[in-house]
The first five atom37 places (N, CA, C, CB, O) and aatype in JSON, in Angstrom:
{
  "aatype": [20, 20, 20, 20, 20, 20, 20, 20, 20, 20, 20, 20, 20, 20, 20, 20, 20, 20, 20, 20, 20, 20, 20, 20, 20, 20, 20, 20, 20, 20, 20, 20, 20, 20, 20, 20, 20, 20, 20, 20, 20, 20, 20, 20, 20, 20, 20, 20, 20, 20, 20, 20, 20, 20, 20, 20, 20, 20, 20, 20, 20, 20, 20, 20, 20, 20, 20, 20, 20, 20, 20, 20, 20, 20, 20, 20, 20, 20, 20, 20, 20, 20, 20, 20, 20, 20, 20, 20, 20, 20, 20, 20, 20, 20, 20, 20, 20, 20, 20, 20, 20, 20, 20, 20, 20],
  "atom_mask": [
    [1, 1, 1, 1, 1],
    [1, 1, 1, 1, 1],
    [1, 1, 1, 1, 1],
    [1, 1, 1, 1, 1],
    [1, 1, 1, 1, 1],
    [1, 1, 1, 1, 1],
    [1, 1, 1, 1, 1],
    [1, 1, 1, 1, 1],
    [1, 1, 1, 1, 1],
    [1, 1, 1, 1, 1],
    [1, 1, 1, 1, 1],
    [1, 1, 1, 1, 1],
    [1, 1, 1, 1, 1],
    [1, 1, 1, 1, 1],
    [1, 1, 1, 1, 1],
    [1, 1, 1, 1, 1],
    [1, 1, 1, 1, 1],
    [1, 1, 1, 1, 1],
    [1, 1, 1, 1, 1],
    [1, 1, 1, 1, 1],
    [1, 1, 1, 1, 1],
    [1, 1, 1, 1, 1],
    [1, 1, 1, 1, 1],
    [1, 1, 1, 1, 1],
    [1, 1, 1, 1, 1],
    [1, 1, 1, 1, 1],
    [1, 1, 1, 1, 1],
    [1, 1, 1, 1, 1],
    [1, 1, 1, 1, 1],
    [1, 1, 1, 1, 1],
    [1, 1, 1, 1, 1],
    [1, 1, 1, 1, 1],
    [1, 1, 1, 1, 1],
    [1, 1, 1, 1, 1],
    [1, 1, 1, 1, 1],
    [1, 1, 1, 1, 1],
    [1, 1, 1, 1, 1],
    [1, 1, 1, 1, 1],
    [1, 1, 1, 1, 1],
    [1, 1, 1, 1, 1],
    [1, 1, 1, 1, 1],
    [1, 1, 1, 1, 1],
    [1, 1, 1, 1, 1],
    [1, 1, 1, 1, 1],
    [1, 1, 1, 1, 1],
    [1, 1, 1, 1, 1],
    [1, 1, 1, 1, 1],
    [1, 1, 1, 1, 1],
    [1, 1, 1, 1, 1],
    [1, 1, 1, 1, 1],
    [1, 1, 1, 1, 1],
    [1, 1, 1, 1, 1],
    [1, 1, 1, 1, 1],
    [1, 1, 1, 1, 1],
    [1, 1, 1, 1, 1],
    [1, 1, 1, 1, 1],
    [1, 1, 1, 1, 1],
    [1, 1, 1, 1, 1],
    [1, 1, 1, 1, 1],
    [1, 1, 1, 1, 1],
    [1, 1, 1, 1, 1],
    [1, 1, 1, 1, 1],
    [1, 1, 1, 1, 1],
    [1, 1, 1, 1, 1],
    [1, 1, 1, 1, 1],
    [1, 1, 1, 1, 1],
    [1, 1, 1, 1, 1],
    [1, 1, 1, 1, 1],
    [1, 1, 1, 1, 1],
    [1, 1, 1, 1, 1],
    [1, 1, 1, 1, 1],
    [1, 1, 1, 1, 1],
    [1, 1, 1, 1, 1],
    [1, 1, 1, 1, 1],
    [1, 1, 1, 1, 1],
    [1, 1, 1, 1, 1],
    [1, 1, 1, 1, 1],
    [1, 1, 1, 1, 1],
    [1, 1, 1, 1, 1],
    [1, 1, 1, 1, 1],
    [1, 1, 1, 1, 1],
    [1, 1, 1, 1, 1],
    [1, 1, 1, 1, 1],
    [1, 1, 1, 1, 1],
    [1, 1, 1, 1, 1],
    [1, 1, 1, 1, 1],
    [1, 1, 1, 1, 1],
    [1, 1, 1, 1, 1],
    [1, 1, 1, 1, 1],
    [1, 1, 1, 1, 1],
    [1, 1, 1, 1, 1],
    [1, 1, 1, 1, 1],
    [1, 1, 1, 1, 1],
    [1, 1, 1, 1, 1],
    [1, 1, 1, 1, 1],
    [1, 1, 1, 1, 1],
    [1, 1, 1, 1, 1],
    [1, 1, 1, 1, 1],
    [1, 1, 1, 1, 1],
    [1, 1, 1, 1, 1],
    [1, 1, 1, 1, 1],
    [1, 1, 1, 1, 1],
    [1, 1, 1, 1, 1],
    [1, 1, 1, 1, 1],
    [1, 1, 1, 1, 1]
  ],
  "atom_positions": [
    [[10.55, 157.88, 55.29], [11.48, 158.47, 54.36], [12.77, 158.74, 55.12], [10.9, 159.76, 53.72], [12.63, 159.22, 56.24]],
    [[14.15, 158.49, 54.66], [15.27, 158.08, 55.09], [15.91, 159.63, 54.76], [15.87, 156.63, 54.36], [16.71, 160.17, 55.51]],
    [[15.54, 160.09, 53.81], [16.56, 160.9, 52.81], [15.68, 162.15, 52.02], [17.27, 159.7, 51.51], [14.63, 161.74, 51.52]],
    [[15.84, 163.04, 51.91], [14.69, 164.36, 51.59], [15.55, 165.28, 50.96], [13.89, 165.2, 53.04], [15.97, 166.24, 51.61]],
    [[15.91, 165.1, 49.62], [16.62, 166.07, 48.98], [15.59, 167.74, 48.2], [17.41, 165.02, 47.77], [14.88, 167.75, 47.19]],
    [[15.82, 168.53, 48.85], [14.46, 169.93, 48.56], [15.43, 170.95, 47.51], [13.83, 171.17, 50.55], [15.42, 172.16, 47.74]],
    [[16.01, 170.57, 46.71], [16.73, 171.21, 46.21], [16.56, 171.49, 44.82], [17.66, 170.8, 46.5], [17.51, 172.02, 44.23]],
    [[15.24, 171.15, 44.02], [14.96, 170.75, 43.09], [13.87, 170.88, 42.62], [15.2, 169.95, 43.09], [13.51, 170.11, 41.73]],
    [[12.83, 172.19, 43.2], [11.87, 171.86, 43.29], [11.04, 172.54, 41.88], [11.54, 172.13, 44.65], [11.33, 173.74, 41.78]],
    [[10.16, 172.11, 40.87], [9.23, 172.49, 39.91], [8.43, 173.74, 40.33], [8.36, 171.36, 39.64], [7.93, 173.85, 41.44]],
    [[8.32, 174.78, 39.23], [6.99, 175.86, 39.56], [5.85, 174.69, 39.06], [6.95, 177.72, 38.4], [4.81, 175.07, 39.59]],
    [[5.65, 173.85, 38.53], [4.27, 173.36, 37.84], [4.47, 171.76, 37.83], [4.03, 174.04, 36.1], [3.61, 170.92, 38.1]],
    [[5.68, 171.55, 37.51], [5.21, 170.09, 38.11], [6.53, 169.22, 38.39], [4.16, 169.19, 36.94], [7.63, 169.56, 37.95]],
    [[6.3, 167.91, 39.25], [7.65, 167.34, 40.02], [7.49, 165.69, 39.86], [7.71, 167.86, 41.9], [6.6, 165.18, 40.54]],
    [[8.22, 164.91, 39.1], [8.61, 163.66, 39.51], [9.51, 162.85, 40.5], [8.87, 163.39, 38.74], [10.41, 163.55, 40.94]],
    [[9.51, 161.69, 40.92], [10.25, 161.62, 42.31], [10.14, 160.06, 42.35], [9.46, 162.54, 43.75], [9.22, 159.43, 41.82]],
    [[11.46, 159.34, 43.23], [11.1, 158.18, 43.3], [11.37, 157.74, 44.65], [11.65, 157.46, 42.34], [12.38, 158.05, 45.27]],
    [[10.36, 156.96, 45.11], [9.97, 156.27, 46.16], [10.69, 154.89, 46.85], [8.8, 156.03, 45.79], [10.57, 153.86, 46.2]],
    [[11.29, 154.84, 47.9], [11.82, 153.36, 48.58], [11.51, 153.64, 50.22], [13.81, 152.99, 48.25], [11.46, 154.57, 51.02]],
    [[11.37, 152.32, 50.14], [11.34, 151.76, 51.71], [10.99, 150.32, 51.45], [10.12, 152.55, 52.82], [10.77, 149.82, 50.35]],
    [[10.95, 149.64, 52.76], [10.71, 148.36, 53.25], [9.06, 148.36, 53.82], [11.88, 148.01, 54.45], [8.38, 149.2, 54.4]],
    [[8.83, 147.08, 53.39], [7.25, 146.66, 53.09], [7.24, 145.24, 54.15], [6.87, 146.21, 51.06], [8.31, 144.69, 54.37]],
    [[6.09, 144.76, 54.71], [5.88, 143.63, 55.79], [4.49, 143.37, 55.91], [6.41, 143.99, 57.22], [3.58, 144.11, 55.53]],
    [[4.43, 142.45, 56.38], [2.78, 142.28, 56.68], [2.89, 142.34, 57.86], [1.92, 140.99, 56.26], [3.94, 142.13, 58.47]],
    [[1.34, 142.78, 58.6], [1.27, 142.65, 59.69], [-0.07, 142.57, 59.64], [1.89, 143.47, 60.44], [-0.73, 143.49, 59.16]],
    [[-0.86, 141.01, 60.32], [-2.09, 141.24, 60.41], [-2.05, 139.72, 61.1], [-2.98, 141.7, 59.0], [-1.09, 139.36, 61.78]],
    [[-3.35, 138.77, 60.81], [-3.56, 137.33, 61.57], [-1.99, 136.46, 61.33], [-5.11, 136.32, 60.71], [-1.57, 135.63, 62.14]],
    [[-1.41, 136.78, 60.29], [-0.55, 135.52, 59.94], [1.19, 136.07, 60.08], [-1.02, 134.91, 58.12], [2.17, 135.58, 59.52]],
    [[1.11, 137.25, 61.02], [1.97, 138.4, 61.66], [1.59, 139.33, 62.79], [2.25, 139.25, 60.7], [2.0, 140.49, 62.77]],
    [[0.64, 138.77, 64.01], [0.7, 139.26, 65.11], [1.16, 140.54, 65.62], [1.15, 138.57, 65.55], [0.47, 141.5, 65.95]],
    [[2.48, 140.42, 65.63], [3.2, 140.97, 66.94], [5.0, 140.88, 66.66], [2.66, 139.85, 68.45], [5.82, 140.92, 67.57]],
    [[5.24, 140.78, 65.63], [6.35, 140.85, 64.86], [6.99, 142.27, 63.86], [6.02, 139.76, 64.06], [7.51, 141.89, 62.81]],
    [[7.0, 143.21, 63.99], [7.09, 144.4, 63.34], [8.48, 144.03, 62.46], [7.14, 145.76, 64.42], [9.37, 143.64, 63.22]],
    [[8.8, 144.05, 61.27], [10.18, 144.37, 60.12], [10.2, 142.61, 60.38], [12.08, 145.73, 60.74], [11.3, 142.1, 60.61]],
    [[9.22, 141.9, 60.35], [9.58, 140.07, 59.92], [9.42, 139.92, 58.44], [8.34, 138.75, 60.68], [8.42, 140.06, 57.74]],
    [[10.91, 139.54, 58.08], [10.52, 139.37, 56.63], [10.23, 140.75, 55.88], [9.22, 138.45, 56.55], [9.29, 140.84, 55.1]],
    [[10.84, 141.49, 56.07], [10.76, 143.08, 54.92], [10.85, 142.61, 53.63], [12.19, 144.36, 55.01], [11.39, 141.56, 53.28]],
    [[10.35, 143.32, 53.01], [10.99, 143.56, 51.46], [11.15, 145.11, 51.41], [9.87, 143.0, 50.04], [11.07, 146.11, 52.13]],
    [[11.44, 144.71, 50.13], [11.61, 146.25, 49.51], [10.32, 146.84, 49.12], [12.54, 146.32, 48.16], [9.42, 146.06, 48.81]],
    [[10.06, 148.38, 49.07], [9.46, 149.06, 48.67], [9.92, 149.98, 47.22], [9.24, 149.55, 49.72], [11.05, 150.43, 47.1]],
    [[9.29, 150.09, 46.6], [9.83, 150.63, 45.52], [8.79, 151.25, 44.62], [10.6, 149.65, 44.87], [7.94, 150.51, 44.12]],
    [[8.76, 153.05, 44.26], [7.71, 153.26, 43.73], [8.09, 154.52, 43.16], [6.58, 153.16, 44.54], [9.3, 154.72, 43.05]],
    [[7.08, 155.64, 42.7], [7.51, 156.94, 42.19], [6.03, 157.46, 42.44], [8.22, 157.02, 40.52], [4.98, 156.91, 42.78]],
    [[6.52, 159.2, 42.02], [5.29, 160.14, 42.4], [5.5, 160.82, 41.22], [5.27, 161.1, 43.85], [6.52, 160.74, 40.53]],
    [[4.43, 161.55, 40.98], [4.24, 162.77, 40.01], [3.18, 163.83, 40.99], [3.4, 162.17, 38.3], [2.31, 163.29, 41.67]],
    [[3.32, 165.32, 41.0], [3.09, 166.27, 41.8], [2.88, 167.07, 40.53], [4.14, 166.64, 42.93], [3.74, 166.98, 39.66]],
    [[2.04, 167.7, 40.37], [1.77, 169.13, 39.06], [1.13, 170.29, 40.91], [-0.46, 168.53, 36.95], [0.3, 170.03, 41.78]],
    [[2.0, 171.38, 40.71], [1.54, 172.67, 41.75], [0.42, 173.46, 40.7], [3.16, 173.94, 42.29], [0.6, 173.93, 39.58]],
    [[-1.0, 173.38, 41.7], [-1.62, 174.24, 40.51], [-1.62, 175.67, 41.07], [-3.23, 173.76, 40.04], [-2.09, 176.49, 40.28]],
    [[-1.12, 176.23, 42.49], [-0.66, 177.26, 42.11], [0.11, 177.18, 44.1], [-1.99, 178.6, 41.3], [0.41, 176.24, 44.83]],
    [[0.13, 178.69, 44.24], [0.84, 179.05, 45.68], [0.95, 177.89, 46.8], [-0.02, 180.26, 46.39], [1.94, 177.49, 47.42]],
    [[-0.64, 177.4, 46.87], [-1.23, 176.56, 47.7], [-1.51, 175.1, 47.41], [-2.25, 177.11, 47.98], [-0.96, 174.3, 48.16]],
    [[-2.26, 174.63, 46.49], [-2.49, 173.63, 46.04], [-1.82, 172.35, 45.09], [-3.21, 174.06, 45.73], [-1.49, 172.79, 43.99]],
    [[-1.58, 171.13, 45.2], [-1.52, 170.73, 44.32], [-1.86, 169.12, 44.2], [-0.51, 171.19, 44.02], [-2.04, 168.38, 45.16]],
    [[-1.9, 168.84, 43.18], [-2.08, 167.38, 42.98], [-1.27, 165.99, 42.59], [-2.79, 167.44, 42.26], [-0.61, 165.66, 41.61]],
    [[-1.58, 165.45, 43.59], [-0.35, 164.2, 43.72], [-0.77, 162.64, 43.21], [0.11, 164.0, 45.49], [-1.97, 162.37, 43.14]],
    [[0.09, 161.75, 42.9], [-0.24, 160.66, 42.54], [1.31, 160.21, 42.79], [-1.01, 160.55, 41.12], [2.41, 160.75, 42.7]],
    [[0.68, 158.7, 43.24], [1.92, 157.72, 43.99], [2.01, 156.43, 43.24], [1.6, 157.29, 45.72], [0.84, 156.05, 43.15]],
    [[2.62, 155.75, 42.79], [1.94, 154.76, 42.77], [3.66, 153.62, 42.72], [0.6, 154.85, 41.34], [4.69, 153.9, 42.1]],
    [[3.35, 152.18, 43.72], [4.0, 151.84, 43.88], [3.9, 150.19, 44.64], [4.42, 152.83, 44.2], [2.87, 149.84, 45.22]],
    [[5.02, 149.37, 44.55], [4.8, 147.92, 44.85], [5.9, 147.42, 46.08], [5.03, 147.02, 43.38], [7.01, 147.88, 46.34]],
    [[5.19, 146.34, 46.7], [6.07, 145.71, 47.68], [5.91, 144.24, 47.69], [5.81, 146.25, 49.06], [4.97, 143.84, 46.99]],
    [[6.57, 143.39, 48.28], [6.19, 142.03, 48.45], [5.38, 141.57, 49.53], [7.22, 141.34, 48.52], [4.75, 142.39, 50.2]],
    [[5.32, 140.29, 49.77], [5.06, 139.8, 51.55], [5.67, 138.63, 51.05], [3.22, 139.6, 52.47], [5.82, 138.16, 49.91]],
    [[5.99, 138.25, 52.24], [6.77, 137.04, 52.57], [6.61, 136.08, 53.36], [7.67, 137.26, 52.88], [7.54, 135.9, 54.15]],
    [[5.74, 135.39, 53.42], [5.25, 134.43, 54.87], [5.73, 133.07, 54.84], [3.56, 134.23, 55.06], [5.19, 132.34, 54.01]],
    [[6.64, 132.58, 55.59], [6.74, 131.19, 55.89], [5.96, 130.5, 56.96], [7.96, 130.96, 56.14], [5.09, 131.27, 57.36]],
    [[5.94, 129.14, 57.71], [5.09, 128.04, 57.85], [4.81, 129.22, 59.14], [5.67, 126.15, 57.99], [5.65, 129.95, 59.67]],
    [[3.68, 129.14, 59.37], [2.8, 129.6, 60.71], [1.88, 128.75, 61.02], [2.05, 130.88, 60.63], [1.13, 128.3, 60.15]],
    [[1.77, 128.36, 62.43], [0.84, 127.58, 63.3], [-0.1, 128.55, 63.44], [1.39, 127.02, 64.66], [-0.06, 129.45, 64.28]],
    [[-1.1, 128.34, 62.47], [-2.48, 128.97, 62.69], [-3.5, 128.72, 63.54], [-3.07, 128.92, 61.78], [-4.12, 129.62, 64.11]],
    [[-3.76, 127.35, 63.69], [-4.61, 126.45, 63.71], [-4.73, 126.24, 64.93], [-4.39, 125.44, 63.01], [-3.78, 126.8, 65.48]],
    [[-5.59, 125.57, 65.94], [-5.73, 125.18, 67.39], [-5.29, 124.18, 67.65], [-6.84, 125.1, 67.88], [-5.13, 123.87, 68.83]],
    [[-4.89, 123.24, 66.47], [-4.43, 121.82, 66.81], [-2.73, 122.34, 66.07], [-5.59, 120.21, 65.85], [-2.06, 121.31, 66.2]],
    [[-2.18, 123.0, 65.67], [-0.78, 123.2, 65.62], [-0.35, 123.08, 64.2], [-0.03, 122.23, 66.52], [0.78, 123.33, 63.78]],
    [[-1.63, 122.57, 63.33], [-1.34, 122.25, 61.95], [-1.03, 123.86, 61.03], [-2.81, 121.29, 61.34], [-1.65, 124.87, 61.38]],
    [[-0.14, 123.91, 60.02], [0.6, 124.67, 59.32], [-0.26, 125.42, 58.45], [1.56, 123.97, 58.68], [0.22, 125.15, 57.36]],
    [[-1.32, 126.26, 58.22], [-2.05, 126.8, 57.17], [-1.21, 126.98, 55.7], [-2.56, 128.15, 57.71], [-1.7, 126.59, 54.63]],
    [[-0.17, 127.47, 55.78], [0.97, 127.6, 53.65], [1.64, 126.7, 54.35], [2.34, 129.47, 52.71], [1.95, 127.35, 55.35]],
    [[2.23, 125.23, 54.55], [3.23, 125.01, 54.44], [4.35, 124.86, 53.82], [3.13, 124.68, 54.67], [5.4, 124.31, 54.16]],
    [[3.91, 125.6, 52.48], [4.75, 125.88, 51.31], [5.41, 127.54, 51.63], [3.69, 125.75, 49.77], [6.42, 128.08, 51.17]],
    [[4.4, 128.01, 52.57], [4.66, 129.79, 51.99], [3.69, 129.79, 51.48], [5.88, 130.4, 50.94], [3.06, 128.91, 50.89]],
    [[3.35, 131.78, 51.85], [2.74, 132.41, 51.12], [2.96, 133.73, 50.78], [1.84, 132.28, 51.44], [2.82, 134.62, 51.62]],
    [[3.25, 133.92, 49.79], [4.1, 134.84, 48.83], [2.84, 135.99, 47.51], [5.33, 133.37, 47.76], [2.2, 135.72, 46.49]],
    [[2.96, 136.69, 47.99], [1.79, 137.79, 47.31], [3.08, 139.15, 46.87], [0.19, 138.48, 48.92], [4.2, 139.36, 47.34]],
    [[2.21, 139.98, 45.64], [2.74, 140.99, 45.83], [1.77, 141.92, 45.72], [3.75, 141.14, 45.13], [0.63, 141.61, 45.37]],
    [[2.18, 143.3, 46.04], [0.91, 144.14, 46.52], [1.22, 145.33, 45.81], [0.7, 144.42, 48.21], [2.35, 145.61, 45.41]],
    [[0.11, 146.07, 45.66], [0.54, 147.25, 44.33], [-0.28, 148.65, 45.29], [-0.53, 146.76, 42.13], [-1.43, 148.57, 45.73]],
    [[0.36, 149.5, 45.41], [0.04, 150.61, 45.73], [-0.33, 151.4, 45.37], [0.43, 150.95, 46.01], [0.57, 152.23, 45.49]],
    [[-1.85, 152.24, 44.56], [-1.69, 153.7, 44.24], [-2.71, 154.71, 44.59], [-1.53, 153.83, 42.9], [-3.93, 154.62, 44.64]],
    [[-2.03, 155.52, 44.77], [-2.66, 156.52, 45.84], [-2.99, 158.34, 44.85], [-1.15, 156.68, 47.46], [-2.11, 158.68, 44.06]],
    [[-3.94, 159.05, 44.98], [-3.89, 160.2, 44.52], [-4.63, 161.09, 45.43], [-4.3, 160.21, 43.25], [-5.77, 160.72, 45.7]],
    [[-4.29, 161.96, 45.85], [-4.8, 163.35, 46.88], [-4.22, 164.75, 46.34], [-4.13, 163.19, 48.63], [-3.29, 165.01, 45.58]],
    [[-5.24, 165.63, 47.11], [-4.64, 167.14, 47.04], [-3.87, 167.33, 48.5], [-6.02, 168.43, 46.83], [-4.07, 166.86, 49.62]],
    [[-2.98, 168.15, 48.0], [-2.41, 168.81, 49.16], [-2.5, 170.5, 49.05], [-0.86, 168.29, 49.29], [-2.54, 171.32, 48.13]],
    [[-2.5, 170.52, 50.52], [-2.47, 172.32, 50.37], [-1.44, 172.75, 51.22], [-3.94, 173.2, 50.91], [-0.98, 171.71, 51.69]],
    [[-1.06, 173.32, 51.5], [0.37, 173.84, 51.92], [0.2, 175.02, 52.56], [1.37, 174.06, 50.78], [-0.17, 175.97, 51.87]],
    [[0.41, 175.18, 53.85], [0.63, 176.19, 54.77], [1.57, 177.46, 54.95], [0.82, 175.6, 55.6], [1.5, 178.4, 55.74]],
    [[2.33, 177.2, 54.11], [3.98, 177.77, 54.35], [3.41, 179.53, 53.72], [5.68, 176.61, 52.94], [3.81, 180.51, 54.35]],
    [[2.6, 179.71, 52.63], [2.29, 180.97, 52.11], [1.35, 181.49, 53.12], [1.73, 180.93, 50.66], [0.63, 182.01, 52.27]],
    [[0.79, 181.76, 54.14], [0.52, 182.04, 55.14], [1.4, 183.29, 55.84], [0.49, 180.9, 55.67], [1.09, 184.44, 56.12]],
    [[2.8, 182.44, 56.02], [3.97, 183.03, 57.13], [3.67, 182.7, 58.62], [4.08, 184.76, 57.06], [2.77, 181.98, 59.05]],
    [[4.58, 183.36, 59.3], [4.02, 183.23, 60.48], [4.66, 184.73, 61.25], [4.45, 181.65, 61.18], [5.89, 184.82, 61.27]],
    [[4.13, 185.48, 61.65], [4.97, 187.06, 62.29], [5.28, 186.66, 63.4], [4.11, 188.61, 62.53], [4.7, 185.82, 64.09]],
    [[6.57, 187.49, 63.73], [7.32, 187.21, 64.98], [7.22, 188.15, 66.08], [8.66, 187.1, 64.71], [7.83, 187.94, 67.13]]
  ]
}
């Protein structure tokens, strides 16, 4: 997260929208970190069910982007077209929050 605006915040419940850059990284992306990004793009909904608790849901999409890779032991191309997927994200958890605690000085 690039940008964290806290200025806005719901007693009971909060919508919000989500960006960043998305990549693969696995057999057909090694050792390459931000090859081929896309965009990330998504939103949240948050309901506080009270001081401490609340419940979240994410949900959100990115691309991948793969051009010709030498997979193979003999040098031959596994997509030599590309391989182009898109991927869907959604996520739901509780969170609990520390901050009503305090801390004495």
């Amino acid at each position: 997260m690039l940008l964290s605006l806290d200025g806005f915040c719901q007693p009971e419940g909060e919508l919000g929208i989500l960006g960043g850059m998305g990549y693969y990284m696995g057999e057909y992306n090694p050792n390459r970190h931000f090859d081929r990004s896309q965009r990330y793009l998504g939103g949240f909904c948050r309901y506080n069910l009270n001081d401490r608790f609340a419940l979240r849901l994410n949900a959100g999409f990115s691309k991948i982007d793969i051009r010709e890779r030498s997979l193979l032991s003999n040098g031959e191309t596994v997509y030599p077209a590309g391989f182009h997927c898109t991927v869907k994200d959604v996520a739901a958890w509780i969170e609990f929050d520390f901050r009503s605690f305090g801390c004495r000085k």
